[in-house]
Backbone as CSV, one residue per row, in Angstrom:
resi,resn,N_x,N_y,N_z,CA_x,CA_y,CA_z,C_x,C_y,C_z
1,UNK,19.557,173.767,70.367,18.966,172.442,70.467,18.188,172.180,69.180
2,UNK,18.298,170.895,68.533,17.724,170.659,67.482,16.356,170.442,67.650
3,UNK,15.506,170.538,66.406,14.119,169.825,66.833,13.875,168.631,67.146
4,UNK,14.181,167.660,66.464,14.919,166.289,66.859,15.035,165.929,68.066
5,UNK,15.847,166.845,69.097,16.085,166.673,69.824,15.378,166.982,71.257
6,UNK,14.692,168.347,70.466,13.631,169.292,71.400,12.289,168.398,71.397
7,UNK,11.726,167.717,70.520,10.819,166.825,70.283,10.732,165.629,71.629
8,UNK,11.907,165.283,71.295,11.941,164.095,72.098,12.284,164.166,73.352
9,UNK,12.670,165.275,73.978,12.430,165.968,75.784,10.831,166.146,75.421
10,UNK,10.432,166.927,74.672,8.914,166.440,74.997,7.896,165.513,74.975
11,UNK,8.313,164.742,74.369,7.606,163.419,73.827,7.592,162.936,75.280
12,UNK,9.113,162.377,76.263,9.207,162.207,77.092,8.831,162.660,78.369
13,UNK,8.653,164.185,78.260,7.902,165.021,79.349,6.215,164.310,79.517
14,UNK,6.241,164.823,78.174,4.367,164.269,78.133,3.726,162.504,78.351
15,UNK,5.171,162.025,78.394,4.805,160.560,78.624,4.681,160.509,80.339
16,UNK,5.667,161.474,81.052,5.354,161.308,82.112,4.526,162.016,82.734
17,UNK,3.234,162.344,81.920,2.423,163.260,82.430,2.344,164.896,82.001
18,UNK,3.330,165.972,81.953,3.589,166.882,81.661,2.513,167.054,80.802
19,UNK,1.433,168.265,81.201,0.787,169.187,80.089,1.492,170.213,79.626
20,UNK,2.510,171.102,80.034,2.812,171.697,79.471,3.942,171.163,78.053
21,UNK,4.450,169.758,78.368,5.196,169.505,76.908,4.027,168.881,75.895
22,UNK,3.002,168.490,76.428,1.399,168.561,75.563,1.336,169.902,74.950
23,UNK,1.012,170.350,75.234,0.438,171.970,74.612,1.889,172.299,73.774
24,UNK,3.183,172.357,74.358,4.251,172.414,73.407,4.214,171.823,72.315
25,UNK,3.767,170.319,72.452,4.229,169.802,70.849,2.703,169.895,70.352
26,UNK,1.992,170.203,71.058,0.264,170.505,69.542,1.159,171.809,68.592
27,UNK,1.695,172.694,69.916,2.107,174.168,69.242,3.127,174.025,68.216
28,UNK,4.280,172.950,67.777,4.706,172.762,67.242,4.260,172.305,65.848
29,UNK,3.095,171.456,66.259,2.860,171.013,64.945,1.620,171.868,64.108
30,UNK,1.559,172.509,65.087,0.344,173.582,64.407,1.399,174.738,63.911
31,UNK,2.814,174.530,63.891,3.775,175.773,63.158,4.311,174.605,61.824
32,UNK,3.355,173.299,61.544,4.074,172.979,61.053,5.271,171.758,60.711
33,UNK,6.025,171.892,62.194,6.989,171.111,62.311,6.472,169.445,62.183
34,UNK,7.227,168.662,61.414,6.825,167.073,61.775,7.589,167.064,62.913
35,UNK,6.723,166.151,63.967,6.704,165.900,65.459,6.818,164.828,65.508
36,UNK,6.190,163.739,64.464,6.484,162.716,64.447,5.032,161.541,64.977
37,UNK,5.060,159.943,64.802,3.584,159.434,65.169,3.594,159.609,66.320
38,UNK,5.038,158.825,67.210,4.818,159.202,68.774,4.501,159.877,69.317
39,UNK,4.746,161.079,69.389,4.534,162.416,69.647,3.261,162.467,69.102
40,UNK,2.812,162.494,68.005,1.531,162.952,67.608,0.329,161.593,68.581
41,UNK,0.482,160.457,68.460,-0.250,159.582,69.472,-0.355,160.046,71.103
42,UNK,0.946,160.871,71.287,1.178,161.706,73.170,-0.125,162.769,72.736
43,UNK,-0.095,162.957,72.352,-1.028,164.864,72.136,-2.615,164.485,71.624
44,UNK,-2.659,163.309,71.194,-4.264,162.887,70.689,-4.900,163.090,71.642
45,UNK,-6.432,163.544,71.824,-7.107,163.365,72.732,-7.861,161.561,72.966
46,UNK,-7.403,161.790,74.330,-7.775,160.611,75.226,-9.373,160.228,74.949
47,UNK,-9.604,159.128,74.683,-10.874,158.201,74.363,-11.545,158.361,76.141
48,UNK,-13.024,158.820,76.113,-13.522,158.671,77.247,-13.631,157.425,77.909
49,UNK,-13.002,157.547,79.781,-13.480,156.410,80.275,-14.630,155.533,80.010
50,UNK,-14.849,154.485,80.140,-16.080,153.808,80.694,-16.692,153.850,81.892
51,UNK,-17.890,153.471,81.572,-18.534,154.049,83.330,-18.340,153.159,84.375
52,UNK,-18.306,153.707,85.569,-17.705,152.525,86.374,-18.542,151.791,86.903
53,UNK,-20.153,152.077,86.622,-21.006,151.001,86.884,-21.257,150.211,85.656
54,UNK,-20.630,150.266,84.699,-21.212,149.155,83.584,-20.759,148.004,83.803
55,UNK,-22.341,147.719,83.762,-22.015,146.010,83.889,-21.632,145.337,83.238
56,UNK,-20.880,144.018,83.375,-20.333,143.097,82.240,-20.963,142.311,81.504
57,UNK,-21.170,141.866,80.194,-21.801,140.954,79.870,-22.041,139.689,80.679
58,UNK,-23.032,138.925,80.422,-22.746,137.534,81.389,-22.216,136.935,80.112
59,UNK,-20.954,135.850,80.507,-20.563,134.962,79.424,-21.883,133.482,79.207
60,UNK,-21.756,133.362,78.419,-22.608,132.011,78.134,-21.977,130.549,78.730
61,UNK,-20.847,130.702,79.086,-19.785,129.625,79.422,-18.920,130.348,80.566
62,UNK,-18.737,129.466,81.483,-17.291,129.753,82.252,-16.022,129.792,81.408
63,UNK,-15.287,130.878,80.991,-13.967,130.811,79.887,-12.820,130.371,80.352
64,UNK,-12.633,129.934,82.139,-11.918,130.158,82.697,-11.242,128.400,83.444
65,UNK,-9.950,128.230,83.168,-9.902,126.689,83.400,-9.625,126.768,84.945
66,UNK,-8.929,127.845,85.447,-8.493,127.919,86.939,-9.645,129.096,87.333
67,UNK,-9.782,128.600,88.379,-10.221,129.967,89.559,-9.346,130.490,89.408
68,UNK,-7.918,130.597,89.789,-7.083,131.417,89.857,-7.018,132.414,88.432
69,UNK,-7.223,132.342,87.358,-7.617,132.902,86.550,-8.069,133.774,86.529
70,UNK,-9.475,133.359,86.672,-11.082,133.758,86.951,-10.888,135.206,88.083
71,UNK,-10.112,134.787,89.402,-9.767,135.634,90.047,-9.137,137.068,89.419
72,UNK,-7.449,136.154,88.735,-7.136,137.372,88.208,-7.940,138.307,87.512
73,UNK,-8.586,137.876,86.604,-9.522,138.999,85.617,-10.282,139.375,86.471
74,UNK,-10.873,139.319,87.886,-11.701,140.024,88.450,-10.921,140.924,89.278
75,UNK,-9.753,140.823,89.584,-8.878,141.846,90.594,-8.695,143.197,89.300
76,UNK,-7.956,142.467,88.130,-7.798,143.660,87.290,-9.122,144.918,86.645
77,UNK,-10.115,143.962,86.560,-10.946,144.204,86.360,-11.895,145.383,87.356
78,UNK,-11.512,145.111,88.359,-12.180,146.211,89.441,-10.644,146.640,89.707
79,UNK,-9.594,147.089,89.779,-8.811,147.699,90.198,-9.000,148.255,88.972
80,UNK,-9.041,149.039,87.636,-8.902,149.476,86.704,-9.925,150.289,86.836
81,UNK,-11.093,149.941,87.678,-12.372,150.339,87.929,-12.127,150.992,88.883
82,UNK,-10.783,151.192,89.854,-11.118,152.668,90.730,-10.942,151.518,92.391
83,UNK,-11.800,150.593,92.109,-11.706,149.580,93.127,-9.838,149.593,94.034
84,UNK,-10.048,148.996,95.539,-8.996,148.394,96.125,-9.032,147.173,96.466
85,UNK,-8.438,146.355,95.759,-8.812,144.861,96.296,-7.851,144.502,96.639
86,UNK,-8.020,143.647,97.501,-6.673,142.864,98.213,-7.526,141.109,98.028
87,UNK,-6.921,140.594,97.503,-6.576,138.784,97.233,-5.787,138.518,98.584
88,UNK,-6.563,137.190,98.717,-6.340,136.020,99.866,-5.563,135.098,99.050
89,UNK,-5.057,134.144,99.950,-3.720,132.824,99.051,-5.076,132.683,97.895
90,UNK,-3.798,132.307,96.800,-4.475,131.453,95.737,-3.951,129.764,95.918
91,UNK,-5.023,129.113,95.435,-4.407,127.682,95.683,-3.667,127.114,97.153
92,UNK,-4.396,127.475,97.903,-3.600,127.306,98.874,-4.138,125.549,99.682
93,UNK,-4.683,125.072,99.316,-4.762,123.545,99.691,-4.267,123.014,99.721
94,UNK,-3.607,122.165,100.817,-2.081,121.158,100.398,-1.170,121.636,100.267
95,UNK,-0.572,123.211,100.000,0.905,123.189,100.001,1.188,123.922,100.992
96,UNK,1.305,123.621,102.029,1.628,124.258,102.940,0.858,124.993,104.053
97,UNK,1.848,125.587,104.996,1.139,126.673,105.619,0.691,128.103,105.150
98,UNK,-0.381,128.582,105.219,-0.957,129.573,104.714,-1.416,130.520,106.364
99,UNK,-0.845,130.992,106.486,-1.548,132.179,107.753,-2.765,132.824,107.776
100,UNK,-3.475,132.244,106.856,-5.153,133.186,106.638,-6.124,131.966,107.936
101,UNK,-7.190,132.997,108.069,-7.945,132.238,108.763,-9.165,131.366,107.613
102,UNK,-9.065,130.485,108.004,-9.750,129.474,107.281,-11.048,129.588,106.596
103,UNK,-11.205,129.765,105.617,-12.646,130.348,105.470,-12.546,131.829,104.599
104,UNK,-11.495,132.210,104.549,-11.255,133.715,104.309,-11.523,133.680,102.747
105,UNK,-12.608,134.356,102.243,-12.838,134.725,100.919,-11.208,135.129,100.540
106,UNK,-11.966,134.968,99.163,-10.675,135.455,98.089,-10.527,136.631,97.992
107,UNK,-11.155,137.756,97.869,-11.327,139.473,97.683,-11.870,140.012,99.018
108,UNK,-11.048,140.996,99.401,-11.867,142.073,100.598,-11.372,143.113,99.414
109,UNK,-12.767,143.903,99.043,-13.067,144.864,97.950,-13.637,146.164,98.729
110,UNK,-12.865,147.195,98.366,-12.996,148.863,99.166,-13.197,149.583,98.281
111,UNK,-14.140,150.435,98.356,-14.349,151.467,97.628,-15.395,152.716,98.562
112,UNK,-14.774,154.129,98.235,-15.974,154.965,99.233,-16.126,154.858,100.131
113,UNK,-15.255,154.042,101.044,-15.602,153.653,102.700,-16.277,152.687,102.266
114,UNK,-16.852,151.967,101.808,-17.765,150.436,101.760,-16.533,149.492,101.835
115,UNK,-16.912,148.353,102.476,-15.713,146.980,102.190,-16.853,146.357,102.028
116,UNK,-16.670,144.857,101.425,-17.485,143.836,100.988,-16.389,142.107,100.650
117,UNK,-16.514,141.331,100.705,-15.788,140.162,100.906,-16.306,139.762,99.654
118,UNK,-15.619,138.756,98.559,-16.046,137.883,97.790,-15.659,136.820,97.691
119,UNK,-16.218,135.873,97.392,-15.568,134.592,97.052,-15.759,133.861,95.712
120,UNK,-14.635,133.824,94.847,-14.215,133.496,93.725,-15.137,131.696,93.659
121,UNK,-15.977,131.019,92.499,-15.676,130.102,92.503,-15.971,129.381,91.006
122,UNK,-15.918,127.988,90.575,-15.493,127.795,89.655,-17.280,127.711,89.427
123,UNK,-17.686,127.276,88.185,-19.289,127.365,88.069,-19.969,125.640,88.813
124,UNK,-19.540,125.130,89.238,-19.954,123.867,89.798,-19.521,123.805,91.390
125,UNK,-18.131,124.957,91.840,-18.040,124.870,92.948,-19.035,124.982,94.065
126,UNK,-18.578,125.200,95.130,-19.557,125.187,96.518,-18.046,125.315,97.561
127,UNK,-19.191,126.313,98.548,-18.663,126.494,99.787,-17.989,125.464,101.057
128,UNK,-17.114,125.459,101.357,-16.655,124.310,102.477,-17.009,124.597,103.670
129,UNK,-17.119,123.554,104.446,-17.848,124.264,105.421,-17.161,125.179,106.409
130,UNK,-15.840,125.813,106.436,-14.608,126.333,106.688,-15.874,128.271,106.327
131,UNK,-15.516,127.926,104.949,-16.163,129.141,104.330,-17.532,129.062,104.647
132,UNK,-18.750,128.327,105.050,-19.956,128.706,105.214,-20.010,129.331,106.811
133,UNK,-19.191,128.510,107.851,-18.744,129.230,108.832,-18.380,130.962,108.500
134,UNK,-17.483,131.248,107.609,-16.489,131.963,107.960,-18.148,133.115,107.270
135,UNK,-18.843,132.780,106.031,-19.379,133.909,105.657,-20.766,134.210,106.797
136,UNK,-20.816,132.919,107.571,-22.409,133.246,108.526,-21.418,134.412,109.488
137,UNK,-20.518,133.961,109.869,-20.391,134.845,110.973,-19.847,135.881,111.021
138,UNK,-19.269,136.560,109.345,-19.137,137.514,108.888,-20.743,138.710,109.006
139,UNK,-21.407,137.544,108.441,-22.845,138.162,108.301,-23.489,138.395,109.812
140,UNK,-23.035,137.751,110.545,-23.663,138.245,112.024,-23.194,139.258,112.596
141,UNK,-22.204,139.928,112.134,-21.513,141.293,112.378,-21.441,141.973,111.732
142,UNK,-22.458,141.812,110.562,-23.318,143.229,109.349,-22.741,143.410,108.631
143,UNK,-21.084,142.181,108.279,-20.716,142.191,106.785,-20.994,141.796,106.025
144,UNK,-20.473,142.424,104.558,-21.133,141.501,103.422,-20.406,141.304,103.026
145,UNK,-20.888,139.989,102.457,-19.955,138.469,101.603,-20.769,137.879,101.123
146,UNK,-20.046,138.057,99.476,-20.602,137.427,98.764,-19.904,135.798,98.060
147,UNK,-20.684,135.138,97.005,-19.962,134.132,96.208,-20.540,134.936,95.100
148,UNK,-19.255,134.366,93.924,-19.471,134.675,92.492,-18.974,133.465,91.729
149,UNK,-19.316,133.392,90.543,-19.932,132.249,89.621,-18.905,132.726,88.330
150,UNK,-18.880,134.228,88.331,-18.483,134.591,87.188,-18.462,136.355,87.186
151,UNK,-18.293,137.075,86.270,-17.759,138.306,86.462,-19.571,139.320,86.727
152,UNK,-20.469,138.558,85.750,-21.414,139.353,86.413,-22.221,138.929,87.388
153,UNK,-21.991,138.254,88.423,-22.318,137.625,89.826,-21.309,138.996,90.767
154,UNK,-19.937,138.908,90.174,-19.273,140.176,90.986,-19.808,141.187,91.091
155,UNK,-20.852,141.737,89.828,-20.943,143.276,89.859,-22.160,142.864,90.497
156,UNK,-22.645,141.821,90.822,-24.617,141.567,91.500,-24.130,142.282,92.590
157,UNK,-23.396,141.567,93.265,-22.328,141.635,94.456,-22.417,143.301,95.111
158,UNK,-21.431,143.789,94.086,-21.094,145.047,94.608,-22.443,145.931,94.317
159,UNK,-23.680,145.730,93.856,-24.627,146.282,93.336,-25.098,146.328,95.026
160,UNK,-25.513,145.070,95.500,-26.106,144.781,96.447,-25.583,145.369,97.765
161,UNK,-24.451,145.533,97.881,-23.050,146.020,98.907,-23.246,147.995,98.452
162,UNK,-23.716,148.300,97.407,-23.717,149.995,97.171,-22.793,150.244,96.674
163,UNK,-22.090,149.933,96.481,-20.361,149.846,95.889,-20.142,150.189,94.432
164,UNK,-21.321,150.137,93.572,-21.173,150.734,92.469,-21.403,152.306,91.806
């Protein structure tokens, strides 16, 4: 087998995880051999996480033209973070039937055994009275639900919920 060829079963091993084709191609190139950038970018040591309580800056502005947006960057944003979130319809006013119960925040957020509810909104929005229903009587059965404004209203959120 060529090196060429031996390289690139490992390149590929180590992309899917494999430490032992890690430690193979450091050992290679510590005999020497060009391995190549790919390979040499597989074998770099990994940049430390971030912590998973750091908080986000607050923006000075809402950046965001849709909630639905706004949402997305907060699902990715805590799922990257370790978080399980599950999203309620987006946009769901007017088109149709939607099977959620009325009122249903946008995020039910899990982490550690904690759940916590959020609700996404734009910086001028407000609650309907669908949703002020839905979060009192969440809250009369010792859940928490929150509203957010923006990404560091989310982490107030999960601060307040223990969740961080």
């Amino acid at each position: 087998m060529s090196n060429d060829h031996l390289i690139r079963q490992l390149e590929e091993n180590a992309r899917d995880g494999s430490g032992f084709a890690v430690i193979q191609l450091r050992k290679l190139e510590e005999q020497g051999v060009d391995i190549g950038e790919r390979a040499r970018r597989l074998i770099a040591p990994k940049k430390p996480q971030q912590e998973v309580a750091e908080k986000p800056k607050r923006p000075t502005a809402h950046e965001f033209k849709k909630e639905s947006e706004f949402q997305s960057v907060v699902v990715t944003t805590l799922r990257t973070r370790g978080y399980m979130v599950t999203e309620g319809p987006k946009g769901s006013a007017g088109n149709g039937a939607v099977y959620y119960t009325a009122g249903t925040p946008d995020l039910t957020i899990l982490k550690d055994g904690r759940v916590c509810w959020i609700e996404l909104k734009q910086p001028t929005g407000r609650l309907s009275p669908e949703q002020q229903q839905w979060h009192e009587d969440c809250r009369t059965h010792g859940g928490l639900v929150f509203v957010a404004h923006d990404l560091y209203e989310v982490w107030d959120a999960l601060e307040k919920a223990g969740m961080l």
